[in-house]
C-alpha positions as CSV (number, residue, x, y, z in Angstrom):
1,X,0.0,0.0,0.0
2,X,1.0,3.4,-0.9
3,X,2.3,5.9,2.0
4,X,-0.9,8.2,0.5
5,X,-3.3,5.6,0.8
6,X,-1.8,4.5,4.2
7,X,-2.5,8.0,5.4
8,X,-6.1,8.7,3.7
9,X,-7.0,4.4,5.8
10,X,-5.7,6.1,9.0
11,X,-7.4,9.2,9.1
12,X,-10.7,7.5,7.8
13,X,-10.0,5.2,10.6
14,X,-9.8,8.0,13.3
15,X,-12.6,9.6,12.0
16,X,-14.8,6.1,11.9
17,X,-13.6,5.6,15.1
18,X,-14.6,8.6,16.7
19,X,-17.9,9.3,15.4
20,X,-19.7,12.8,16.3
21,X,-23.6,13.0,16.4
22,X,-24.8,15.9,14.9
23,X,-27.0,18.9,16.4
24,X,-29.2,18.4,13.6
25,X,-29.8,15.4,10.7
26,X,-31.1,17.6,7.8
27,X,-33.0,14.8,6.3
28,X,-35.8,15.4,9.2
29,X,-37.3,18.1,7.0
30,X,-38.4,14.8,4.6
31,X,-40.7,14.4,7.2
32,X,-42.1,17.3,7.5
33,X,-42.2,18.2,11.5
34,X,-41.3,15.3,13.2
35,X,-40.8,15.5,17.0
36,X,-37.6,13.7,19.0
37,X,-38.3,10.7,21.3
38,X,-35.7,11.8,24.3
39,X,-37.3,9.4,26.8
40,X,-35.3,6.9,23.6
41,X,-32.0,8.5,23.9
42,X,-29.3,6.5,21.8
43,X,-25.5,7.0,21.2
44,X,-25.4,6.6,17.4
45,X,-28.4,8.2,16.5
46,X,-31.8,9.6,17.2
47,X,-35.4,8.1,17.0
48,X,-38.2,10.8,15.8
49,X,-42.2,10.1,15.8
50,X,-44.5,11.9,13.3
51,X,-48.3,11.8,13.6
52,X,-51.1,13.4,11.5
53,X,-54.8,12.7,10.8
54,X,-53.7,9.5,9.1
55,X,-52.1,7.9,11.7
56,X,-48.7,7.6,13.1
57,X,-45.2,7.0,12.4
58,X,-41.5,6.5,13.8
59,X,-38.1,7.1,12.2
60,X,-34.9,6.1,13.5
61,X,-32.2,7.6,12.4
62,X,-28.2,7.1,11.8
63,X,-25.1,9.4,10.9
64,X,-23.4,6.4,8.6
65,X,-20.6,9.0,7.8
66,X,-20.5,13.0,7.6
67,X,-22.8,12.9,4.9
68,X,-24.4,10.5,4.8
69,X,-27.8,9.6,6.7
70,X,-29.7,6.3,7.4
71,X,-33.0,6.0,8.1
72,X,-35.4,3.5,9.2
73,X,-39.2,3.9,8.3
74,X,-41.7,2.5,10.5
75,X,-44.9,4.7,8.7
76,X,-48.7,3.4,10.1
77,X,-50.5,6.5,8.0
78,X,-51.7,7.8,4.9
79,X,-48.9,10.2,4.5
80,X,-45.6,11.6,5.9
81,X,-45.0,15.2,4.4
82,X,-45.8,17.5,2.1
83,X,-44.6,20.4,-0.3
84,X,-41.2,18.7,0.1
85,X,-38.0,21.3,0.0
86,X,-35.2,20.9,-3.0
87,X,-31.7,20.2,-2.1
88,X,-28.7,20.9,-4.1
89,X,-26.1,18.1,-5.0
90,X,-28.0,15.2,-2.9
91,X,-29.3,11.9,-3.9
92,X,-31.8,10.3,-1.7
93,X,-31.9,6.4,-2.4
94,X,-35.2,4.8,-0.6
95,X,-35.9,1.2,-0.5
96,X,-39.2,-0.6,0.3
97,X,-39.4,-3.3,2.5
98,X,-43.9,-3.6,3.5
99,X,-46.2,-1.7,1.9
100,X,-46.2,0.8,-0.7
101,X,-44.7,3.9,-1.5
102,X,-46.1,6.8,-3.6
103,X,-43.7,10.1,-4.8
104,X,-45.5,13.0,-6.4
105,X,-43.5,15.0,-8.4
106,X,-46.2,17.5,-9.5
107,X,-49.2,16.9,-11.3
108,X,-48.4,15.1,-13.9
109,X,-46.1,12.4,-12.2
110,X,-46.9,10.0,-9.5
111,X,-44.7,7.0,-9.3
112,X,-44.9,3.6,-7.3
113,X,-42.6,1.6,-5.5
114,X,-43.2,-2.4,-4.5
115,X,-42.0,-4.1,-1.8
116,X,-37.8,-5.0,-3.0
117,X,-37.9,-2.2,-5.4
118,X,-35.4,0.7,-4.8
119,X,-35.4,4.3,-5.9
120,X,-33.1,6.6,-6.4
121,X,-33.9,10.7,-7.0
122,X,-31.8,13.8,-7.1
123,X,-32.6,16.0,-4.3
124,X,-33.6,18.8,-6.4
125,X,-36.5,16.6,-7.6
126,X,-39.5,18.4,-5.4
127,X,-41.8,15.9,-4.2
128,X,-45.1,17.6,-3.5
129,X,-46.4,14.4,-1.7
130,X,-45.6,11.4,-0.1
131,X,-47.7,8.9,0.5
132,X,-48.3,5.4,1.5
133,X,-51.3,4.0,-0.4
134,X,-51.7,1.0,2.1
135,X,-51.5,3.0,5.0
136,X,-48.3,1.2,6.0
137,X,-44.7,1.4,5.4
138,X,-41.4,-0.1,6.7
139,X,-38.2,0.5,4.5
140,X,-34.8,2.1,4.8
141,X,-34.3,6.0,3.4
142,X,-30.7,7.1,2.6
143,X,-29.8,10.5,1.9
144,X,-25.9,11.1,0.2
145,X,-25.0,15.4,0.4
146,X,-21.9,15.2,-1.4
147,X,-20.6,18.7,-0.5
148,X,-20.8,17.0,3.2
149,X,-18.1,14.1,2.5
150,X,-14.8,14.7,4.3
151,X,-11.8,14.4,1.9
152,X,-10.6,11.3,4.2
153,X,-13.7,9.4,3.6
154,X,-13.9,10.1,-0.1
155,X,-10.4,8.9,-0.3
156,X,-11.3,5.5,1.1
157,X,-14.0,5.7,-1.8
158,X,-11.4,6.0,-4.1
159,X,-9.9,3.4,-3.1
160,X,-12.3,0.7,-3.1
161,X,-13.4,1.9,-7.1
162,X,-16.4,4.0,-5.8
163,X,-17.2,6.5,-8.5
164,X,-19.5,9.6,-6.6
165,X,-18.9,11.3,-10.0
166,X,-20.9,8.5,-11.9
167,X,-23.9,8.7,-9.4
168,X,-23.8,12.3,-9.3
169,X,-23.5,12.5,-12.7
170,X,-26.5,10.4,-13.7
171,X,-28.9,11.5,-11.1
172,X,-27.8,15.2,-9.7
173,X,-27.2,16.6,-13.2
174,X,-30.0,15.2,-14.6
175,X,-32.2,16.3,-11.9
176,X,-33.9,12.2,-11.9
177,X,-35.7,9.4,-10.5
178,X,-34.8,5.9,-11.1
179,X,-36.4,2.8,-9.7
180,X,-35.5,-0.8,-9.6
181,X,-37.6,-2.9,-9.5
182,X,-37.0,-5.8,-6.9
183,X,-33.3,-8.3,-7.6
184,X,-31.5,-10.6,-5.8
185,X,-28.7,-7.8,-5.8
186,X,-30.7,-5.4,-4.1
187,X,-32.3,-8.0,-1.5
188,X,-28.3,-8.8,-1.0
189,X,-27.3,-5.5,0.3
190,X,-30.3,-4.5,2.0
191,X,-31.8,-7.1,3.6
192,X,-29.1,-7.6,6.4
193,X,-30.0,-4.1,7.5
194,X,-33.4,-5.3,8.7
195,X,-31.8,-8.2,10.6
196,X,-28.6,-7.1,12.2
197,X,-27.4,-6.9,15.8
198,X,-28.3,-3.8,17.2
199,X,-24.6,-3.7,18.8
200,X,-23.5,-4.7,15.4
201,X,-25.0,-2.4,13.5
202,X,-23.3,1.1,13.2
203,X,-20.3,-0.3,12.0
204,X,-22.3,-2.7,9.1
205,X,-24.2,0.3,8.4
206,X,-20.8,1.6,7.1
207,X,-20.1,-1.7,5.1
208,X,-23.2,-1.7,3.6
209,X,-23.6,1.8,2.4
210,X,-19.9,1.6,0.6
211,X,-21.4,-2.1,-1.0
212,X,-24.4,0.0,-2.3
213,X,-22.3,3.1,-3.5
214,X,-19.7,0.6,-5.8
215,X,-22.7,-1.2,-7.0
216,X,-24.5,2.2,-7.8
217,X,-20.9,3.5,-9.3
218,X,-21.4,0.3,-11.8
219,X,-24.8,1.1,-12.7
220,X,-26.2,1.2,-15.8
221,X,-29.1,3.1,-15.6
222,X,-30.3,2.9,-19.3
223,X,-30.6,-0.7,-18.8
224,X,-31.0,-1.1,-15.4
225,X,-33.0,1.3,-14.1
226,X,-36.0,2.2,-15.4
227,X,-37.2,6.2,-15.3
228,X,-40.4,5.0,-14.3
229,X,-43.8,5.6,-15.9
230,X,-45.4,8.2,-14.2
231,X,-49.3,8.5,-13.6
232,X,-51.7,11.8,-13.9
233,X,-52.2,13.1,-10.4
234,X,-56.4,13.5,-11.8
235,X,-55.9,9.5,-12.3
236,X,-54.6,9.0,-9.1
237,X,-57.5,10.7,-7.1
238,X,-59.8,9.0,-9.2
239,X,-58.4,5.5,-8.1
240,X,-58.7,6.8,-4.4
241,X,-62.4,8.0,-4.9
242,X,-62.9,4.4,-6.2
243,X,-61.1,2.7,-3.7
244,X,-63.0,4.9,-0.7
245,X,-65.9,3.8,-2.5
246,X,-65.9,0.4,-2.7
247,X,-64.8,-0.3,1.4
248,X,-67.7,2.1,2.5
249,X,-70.2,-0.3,2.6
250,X,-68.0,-4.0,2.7
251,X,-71.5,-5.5,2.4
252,X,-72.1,-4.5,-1.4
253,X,-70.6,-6.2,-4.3
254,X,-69.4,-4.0,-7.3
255,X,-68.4,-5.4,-10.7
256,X,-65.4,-3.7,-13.2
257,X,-68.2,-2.4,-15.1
258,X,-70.4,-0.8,-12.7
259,X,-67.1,1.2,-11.3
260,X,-66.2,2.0,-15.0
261,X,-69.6,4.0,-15.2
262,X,-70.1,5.3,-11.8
263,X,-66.8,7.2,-12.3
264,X,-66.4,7.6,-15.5
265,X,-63.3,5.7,-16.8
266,X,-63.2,2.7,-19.1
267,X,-62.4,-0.5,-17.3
268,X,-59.1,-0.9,-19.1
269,X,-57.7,1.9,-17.7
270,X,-59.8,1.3,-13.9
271,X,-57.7,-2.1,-13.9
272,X,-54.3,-0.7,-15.4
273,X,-54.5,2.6,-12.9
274,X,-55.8,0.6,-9.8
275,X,-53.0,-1.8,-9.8
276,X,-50.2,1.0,-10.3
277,X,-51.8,2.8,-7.6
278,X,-51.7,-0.2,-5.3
279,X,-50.2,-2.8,-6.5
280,X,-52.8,-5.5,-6.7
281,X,-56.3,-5.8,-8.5
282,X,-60.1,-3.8,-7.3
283,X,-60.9,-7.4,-6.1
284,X,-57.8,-8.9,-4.2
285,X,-57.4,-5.3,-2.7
286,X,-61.1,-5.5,-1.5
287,X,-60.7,-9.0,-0.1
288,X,-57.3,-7.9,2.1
289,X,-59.3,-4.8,3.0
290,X,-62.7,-7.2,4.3
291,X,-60.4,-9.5,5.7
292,X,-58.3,-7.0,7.6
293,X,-61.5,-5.8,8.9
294,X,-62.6,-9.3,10.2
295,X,-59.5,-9.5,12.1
296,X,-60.1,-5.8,13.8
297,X,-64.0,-7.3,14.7
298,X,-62.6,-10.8,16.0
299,X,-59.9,-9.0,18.6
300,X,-62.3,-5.9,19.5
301,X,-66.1,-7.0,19.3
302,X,-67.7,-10.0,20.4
303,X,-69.5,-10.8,17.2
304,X,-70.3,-14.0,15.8
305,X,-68.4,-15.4,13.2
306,X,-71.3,-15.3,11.1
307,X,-72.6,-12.1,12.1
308,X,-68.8,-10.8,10.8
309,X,-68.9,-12.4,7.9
310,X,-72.2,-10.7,6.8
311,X,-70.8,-7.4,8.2
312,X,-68.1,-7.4,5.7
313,X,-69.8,-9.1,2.8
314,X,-68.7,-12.4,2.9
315,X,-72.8,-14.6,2.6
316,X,-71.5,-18.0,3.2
317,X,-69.3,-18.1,6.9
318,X,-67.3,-21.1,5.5
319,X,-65.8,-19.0,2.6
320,X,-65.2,-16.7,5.2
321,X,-63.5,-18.9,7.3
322,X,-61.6,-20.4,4.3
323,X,-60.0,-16.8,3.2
324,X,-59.2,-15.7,6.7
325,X,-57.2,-18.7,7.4
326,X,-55.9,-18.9,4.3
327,X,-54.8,-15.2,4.8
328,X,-53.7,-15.2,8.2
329,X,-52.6,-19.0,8.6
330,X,-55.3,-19.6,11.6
331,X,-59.1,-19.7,11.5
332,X,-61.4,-16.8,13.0
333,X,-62.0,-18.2,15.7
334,X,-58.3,-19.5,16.3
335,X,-57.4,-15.8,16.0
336,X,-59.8,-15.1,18.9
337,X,-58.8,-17.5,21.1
338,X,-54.9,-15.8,20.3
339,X,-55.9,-12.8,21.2
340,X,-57.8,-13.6,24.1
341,X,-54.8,-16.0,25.6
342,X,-52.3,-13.3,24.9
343,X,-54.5,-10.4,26.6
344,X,-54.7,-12.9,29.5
345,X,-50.4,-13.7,29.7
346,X,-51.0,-17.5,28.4
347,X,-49.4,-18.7,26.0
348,X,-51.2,-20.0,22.3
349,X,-49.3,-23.3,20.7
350,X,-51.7,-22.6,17.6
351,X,-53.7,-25.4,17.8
352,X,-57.4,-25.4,17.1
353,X,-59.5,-26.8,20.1
């Protein structure tokens, strides 16, 4: 090794070493206004809650290297922020893990990530929305402010063939957004991030964010990486209305063609925009929706099985029965007894009585 590189290890080493938490992680304002847990105090980072009408939501969040921020997205609402600010020289890399994740880029550009997929934006991108179509979340958010980099630790880049031109290049100049859609590369370097010791996992942060920059420095985006297809923001409320519609009353039964009249859109493009919007078809998202709803009735109410199943449209309690276990791996009344042993301190083996 050269004396130069020898140098640029040992002062990356002293700085990795000795790690300073900052005042402030800028990425917070992604967020909007979220508010610090101090009764969750932690060495190596911070953990933040957000809450609006929609529900509720925590963030946890990491200074990987001066720079460089990790998050990790724990989102139980309809949305986090809005009127998002613009950043200059900054890539923001998000990867889903549950759930669903919307960007609005104005109003003609909504875009969708999947659970594995992984997107990548410039920070001068304005997002004017962020939602979660599912009303749940869970992923990882990184955000890279190249100005930020200390010479020391973009030397060590260097030298491990990272190329922070190439990325900047490609997504900073061209002011984009990029998504994967779901690999085995990108399950590779992220899903250890979900898993790892919680003693362990400052320093494999650090190993796992210089992995994802070399295999972003090799990217070719014109193959690999799609510059998604973006929907109408008119279409997207549209899908909403229709998706409101349809779980008001769980009791009625609507066919493609009813909900192509009623709102005015031919069924082709009801299916097509539905399952950009939430990934899944009017029916199978109806079903999770009932079924979720069952579940809610079974731990809170002391309803009947059948008296649920007409309550959320289901005519025939065996099908009902058939769908939730096959759903939820137990039978309603298994669930039930889960709940009801668990509330008490017992413990369930899972076996039906």
């Amino acid at each position: 090794m050269l004396p130069d590189e020898k140098q640029a290890l040992a002062g990356a080493v002293d700085i990795l070493a000795h790690p300073k938490l900052p005042d402030k992680f800028e990425g917070t304002g992604l967020y909007g206004a979220p508010q610090e847990e101090e009764d969750l105090l932690r060495p190596d980072g911070k953990v933040f809650r957000v809450s609006n009408e929609t529900g509720h939501g925590r963030i946890t969040v990491y200074q990987v290297f001066s720079g460089i921020e990790l998050y990790y997205n724990d989102m139980h609402m309809g949305y986090c922020n809005q009127n998002q600010a613009t950043a200059k020289n900054m890539v923001e890399i998000n990867h889903c893990s549950v759930g669903r994740f919307e960007c609005s880029f104005g109003e003609n550009s909504c875009c969708y990530m999947a659970e594995g997929d992984l997107a990548i934006s410039s920070g001068m991108k304005k997002k004017s929305n962020s939602c979660f179509p599912l009303n749940h979340y869970h992923g990882i958010s990184i955000l890279i402010h190249f100005d930020e980099l200390l010479p020391e630790v973009q030397r060590v880049m260097e030298l491990l063939s990272i190329d922070l031109r190439h990325i900047q290049k490609y997504i900073c100049e061209g002011n984009r957004c990029y998504i994967m859609r779901a690999n085995p590369s990108i399950e590779h370097i992220f899903s250890e991030l979900y898993h790892v010791r919680e003693q362990r996992k400052p320093g494999y942060m650090k190993i796992k964010i210089l992995e994802l920059l070399l295999f972003l420095s090799d990217l070719n985006t014109a193959e690999e990486a799609l510059q998604t297809d973006y929907f109408n923001q008119n279409q997207v409320a549209l899908i909403k209305a229709v998706a409101s519609y349809i779980t008001e009353d769980l009791t009625a039964h609507h066919t493609i063609g009813q909900l192509s009249q009623t709102f005015e859109i031919s069924a082709t493009a009801l299916k097509k925009c539905f399952r950009g919007v939430y990934g899944t078809s009017v029916y199978s998202y109806l079903r999770t929706y009932r079924l979720q709803a069952a579940k809610k009735l079974l731990a809170e109410t002391e309803l009947s099985v059948t008296e649920i199943a007409s309550r959320i449209g289901y005519e025939n309690p065996n099908k009902f029965t058939s769908a939730f276990k096959e759903m939820f791996g137990h039978s309603p009344t298994g669930f039930r007894k889960s709940v009801r042993l668990d509330r008490s301190g017992a413990v369930w083996s899972g076996e039906e009585i």
